[in-house]
C-alpha positions in Angstrom: -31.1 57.9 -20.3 -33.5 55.0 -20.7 -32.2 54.5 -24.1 -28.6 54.5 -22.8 -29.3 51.9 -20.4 -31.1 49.6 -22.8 -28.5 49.4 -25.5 -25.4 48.8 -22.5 -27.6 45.9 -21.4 -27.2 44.9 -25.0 -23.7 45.9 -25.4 -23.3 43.2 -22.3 -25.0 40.5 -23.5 -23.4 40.5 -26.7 -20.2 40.8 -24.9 -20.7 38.0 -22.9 -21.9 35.4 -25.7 -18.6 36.6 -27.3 -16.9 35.9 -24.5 -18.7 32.6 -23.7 -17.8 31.6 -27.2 -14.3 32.1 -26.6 -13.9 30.7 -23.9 -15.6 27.8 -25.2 -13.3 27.8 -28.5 -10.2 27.6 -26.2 -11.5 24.9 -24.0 -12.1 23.0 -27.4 -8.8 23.4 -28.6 -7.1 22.8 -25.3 -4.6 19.4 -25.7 -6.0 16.8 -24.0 -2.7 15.2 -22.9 0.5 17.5 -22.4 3.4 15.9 -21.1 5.4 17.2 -18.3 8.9 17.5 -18.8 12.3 18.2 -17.7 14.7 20.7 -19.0 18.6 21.0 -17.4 19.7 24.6 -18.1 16.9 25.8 -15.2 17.0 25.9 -11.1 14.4 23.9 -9.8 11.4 24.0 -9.4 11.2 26.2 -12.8 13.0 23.3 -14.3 9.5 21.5 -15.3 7.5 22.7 -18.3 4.1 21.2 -19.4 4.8 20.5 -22.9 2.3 19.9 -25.8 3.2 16.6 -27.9 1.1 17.9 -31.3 2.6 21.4 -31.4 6.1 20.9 -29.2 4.5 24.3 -27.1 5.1 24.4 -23.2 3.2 25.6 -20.7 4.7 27.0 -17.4 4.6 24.1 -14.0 3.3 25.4 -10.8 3.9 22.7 -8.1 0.1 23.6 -6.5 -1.1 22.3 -9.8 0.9 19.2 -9.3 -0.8 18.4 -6.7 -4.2 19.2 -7.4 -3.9 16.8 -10.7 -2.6 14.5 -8.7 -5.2 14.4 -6.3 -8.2 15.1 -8.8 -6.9 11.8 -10.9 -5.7 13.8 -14.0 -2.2 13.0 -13.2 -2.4 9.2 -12.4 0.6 7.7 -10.2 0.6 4.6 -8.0 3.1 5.7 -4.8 3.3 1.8 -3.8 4.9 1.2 -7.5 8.0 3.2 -5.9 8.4 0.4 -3.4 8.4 -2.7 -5.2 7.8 -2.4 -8.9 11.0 -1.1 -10.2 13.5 -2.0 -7.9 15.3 -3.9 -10.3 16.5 -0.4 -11.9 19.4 1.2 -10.3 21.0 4.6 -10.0 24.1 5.9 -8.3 24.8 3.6 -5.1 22.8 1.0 -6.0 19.9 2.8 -4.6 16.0 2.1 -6.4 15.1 4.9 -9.0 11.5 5.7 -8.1 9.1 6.5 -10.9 8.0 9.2 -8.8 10.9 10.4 -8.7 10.5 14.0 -11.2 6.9 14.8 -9.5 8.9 15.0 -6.2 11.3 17.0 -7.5 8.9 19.6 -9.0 6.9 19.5 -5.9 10.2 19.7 -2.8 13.0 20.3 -5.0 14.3 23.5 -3.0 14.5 21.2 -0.1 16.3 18.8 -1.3 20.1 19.9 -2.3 21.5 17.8 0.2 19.4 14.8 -0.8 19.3 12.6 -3.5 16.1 12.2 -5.4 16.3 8.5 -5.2 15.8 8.6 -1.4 12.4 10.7 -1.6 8.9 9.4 -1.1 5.9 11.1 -1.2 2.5 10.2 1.3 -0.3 8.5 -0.6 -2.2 11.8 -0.3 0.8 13.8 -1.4 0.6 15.6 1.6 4.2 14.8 2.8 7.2 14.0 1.4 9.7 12.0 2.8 13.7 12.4 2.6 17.3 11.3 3.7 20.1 13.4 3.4 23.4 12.6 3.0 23.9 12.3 6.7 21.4 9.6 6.9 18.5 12.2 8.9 15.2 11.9 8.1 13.4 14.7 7.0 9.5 15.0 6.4 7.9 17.9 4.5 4.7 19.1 4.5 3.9 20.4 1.1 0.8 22.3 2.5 3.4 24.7 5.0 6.5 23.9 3.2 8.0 23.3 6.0 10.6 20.1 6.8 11.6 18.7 10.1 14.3 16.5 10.8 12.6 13.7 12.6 16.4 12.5 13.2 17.6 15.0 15.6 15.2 14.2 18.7 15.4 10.4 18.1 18.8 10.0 16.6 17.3 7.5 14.3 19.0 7.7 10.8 18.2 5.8 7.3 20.7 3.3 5.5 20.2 4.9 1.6 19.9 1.3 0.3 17.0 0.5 2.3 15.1 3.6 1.8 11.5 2.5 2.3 8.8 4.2 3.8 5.3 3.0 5.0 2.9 5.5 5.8 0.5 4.7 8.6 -3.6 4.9 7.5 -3.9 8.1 10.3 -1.7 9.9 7.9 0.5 11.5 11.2 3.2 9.0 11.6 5.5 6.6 9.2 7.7 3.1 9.5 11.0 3.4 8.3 14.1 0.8 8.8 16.8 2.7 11.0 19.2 2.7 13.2 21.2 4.8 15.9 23.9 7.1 14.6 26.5 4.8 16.3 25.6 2.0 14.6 24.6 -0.1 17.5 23.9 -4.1 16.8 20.7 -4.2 18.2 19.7 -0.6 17.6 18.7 -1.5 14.0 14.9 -2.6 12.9 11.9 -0.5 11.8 10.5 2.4 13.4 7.8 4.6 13.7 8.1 7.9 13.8 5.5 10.6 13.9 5.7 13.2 11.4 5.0 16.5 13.5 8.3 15.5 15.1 6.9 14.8 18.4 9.5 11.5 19.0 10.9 10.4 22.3 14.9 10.8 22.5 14.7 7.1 23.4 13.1 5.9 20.6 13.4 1.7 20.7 12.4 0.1 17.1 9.0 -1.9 17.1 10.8 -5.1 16.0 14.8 -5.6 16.3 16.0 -7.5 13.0 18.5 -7.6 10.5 19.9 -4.8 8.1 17.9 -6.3 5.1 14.6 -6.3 6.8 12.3 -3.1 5.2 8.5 -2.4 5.9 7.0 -2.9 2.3 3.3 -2.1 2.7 0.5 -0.9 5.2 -2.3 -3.4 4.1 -5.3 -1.0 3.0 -8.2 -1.9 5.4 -6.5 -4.0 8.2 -4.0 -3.6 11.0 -1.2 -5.4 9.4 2.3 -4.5 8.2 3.7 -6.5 5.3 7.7 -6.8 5.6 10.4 -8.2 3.7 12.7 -10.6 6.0 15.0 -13.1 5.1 13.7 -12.6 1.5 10.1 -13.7 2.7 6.7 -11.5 3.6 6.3 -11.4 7.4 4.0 -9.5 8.5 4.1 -7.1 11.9 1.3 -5.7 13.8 1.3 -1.5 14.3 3.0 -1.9 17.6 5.5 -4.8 16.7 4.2 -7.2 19.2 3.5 -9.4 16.4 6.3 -10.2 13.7 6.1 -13.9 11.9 5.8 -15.3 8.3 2.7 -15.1 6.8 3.1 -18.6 6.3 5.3 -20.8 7.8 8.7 -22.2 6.5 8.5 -24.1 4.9 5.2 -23.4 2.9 3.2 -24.8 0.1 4.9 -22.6 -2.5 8.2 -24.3 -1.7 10.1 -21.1 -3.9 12.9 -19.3 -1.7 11.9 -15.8 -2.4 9.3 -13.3 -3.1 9.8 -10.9 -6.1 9.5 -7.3 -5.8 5.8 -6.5 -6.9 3.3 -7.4 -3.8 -0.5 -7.0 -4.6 -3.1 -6.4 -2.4 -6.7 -6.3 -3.6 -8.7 -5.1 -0.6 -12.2 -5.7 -1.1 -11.5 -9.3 -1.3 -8.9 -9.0 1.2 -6.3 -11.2 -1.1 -2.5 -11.3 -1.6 -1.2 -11.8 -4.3 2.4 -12.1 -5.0 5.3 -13.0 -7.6 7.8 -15.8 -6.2 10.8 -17.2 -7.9 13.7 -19.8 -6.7 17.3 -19.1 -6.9 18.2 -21.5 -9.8 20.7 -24.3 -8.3 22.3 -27.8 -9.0 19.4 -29.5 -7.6 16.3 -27.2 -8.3 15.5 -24.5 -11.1 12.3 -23.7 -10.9 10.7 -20.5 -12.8 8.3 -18.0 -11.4 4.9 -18.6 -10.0 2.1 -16.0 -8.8 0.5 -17.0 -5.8 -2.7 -16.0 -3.7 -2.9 -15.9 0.3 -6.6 -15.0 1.7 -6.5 -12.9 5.0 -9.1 -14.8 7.1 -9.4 -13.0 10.2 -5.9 -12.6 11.9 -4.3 -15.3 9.5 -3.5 -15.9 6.0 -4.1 -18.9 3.7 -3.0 -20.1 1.1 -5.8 -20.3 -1.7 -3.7 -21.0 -4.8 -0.7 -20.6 -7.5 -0.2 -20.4 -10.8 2.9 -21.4 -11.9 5.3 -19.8 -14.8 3.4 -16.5 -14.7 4.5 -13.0 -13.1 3.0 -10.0 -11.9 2.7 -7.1 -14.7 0.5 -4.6 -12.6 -2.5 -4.4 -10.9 -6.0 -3.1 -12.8 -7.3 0.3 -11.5 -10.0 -1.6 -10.0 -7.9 -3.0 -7.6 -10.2 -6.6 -8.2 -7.8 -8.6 -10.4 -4.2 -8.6 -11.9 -2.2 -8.8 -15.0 0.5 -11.1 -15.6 2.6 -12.4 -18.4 3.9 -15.9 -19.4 7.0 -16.7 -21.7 6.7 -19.6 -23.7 9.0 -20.6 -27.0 5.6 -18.9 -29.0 5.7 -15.8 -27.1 4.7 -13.8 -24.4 1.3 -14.3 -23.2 -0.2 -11.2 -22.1 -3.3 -12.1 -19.5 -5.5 -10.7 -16.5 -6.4 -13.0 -13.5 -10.4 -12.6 -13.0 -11.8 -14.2 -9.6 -15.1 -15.9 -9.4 -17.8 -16.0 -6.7 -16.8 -16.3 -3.3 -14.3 -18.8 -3.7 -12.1 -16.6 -5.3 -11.4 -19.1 -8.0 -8.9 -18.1 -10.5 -10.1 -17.8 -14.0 -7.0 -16.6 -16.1 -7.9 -14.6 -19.3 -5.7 -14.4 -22.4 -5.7 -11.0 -23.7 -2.7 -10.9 -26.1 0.1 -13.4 -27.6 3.3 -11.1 -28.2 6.6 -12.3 -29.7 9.2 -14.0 -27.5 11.8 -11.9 -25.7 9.6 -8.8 -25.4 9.2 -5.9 -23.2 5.8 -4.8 -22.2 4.1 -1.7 -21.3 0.3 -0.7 -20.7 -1.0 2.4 -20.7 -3.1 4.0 -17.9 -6.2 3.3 -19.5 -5.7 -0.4 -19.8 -6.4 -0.2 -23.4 -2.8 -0.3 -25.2 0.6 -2.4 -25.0 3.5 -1.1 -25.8 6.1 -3.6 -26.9 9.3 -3.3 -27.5 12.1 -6.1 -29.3 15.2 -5.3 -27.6 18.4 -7.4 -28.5 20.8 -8.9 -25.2 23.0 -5.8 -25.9 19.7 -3.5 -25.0 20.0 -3.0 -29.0 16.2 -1.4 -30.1 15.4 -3.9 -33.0 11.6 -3.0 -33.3 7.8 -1.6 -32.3 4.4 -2.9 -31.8 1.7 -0.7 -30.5 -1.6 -3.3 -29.6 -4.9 -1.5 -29.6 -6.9 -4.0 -26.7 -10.2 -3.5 -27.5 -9.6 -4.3 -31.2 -6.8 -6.0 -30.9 -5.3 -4.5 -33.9 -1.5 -4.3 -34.6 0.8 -1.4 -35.0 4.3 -2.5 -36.3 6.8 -0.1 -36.7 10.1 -1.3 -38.2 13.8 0.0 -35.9 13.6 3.2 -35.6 17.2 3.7 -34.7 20.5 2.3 -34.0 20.9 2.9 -30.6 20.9 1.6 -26.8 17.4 1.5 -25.8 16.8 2.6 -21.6 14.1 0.6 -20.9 13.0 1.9 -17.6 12.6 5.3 -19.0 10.3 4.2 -22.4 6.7 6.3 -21.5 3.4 5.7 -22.6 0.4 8.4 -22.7 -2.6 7.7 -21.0 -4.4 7.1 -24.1 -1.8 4.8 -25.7 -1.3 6.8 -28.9 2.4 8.3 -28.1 5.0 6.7 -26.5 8.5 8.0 -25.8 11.8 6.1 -25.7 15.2 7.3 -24.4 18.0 6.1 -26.5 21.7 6.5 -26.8 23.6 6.5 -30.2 26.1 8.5 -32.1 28.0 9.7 -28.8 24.7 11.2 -27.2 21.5 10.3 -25.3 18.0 11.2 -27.0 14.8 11.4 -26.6 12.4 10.5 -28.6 8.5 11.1 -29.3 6.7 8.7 -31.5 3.1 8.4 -32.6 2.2 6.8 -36.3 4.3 7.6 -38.5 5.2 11.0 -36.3 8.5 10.4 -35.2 11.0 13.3 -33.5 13.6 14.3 -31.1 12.7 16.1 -28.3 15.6 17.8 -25.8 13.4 17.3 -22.7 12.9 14.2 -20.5 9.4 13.4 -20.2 8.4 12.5 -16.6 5.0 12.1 -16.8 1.3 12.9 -17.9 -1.6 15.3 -17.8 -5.0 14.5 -19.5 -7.1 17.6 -19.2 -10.9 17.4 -18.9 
């Protein structure tokens, strides 16, 4: 018996270095990056697939790991980039295409068949996801009970689809939305805040009456202060709409007519920073300019400009910006560094690209992704830029096809990118790293790295 029992405490620990091993092994060879992708001949949500881009396997979605990657940072995606970054891309209506926009679908897409995806936004902690349906009621979901209410039918306050722009309050229980009644009442339009339990007075009022065009854009991390796009200028409105003005007043020292879409907001140093352009006229043409407005208390100044730069993105470390230039010699590629308190601007060139370029950086800050694209949206050529050692990859047209720009995708790490194209009577898709270059039938919508 004594025997017995020695060699099955063997037999176990053998086992379980085997084991161990393995597991090890598979850990190894797990991918580090799998895409996740879309494929149309499925019901949603089993529409999504994880897919790896070495060996073309997939991988079943589950929308619970959705939102744990999402929240553990494995699955990076800004929510405020739905708001303002791409708004200059289009779909059906003339309604903004969030980028967001398959990671909602995977994650409410049962709930949304009378809803288009284009008029969904999720909460910053992806707890909640916000929709309109085609009857203009607004519906919030919680993703941890599944369950939606219709915030409309108390209130009666329904969405416009072209202004479909949610704020989401810092308590994470109520939002501000731009409404209006179901009868369309003049002064019944302006923003709102509704709570998200559905716990709204039938005889909700909006916080500020204004026109159809005015849209809450951003909750200002760290302060009690609404940024809102009016009369194609920031105002900015206090949480209970007592206080709605410019943020500085008309006219200003930056002397442009209107902000562009991307607004930035570096909270620690509590600075805005913001694209402007002018309306080229008879009398004025003057080209874009990014501009800086410190919050000092209850007020903003203005600290400075640059002039003929734009916004690219903000760095993950929310403490300084990249912008481009376009000159006749190219496209400068650059990041705006402040120093000391003064918050002086000290603008450092990080790349020279060719004129006429489309850029793209990768999550990690490390790649650009650039992309010669004729006026007729013609691809004509590739260049993959390695940051840290600034080394060139040049790859010669790939096709002759119509290139979607809003769709291209690059991985985390910078080494694949994907580009949606149309040519010979059809749309494709296609993955390219080196020399690697393939069709895929699946439209990426975003990326994984595993740890």
């Amino acid at each position: 018996m004594r025997r017995l029992i020695i060699w099955t405490a063997i037999l176990f620990v053998v086992l379980g270095g085997v084991l161990t091993a393995v597991s090890y092994q598979v850990r190894q060879s797990r991918p580090k990056q799998l895409m996740i992708v879309r494929r149309d001949d499925q019901t949603l949500p089993a529409s999504y697939l994880f897919q790896d881009p070495e060996t073309g396997q997939t991988y079943p979605v589950r929308p619970a790991q959705i939102r744990r990657f999402l929240r553990d940072g494995q699955l990076q995606m800004d929510w405020q980039d739905d708001l303002y970054e791409h708004q200059d891309v289009y779909g059906e209506g003339g309604i903004p295409i969030p980028k967001s926009i398959g990671i909602v679908d995977i994650l409410a897409g049962h709930h949304l068949q009378n809803a288009r995806l284009s008029l969904a936004s999720p909460s910053p902690d992806w707890n909640w996801i916000i929709y309109r349906e085609n009857t203009g009621d607004i519906f919030a979901l919680n993703l941890d009970d599944d369950q939606s209410r219709n915030l409309s039918a108390s209130t009666g306050v329904i969405s416009t689809s072209v202004h479909f722009s949610i704020v989401f309050a810092p308590d994470g229980e109520s939002i501000l939305i731009a409404g209006q009644d179901r009868n369309n009442t003049p002064d019944s339009y302006g923003i709102y805040r509704l709570r998200l339990d559905g716990n709204n007075p039938s005889n909700l009022k909006p916080l500020v009456q204004a026109e159809w065009y005015t849209v809450p854009i951003i909750w200002l991390e760290g302060t009690d202060w609404i940024l809102v796009e009016h009369d194609q200028w920031l105002w900015r409105m206090s949480p209970d709409g007592s206080i709605f003005e410019p943020i500085l007043p008309v006219p200003n020292p930056f002397t442009w007519s209107h902000i562009q879409q991307y607004v930035n907001w570096l909270p620690q140093q509590k600075l805005l920073i913001i694209s402007l352009s002018d309306w080229p006229t008879a009398y004025t043409k003057r080209g874009p300019a990014v501009a800086a407005l410190k919050l000092r208390g209850d007020h903003f100044e203005f600290k400075w400009q640059l002039r003929g730069w734009s916004v690219l993105q903000t760095a993950h470390d929310k403490q300084s910006v990249y912008i481009q230039r376009s000159e006749k010699r190219g496209v400068i590629f650059g990041r705006v560094h402040l120093i000391n308190s003064w918050l002086i601007p000290v603008v450092e060139q990080v790349a020279l690209l060719p004129p006429t370029w489309t850029i793209q950086l990768s999550q990690d800050e490390q790649h650009l992704m650039c992309a010669k694209v004729s006026t007729n949206y013609r691809m004509r050529e590739i260049l993959l830029l390695d940051l840290r050692t600034q080394r060139w990859q040049r790859y010669p047209p790939l096709w002759d096809g119509y290139l979607y720009i809003s769709k291209t995708s690059l991985s985390p790490d910078g080494a694949w990118f994907v580009f949606w194209w149309s040519g010979h009577d059809r749309t494709m898709v296609t993955l390219h790293k080196g020399t690697a270059t393939y069709d895929i039938e699946r439209e990426p919508v975003g990326w994984v790295t595993l740890d």
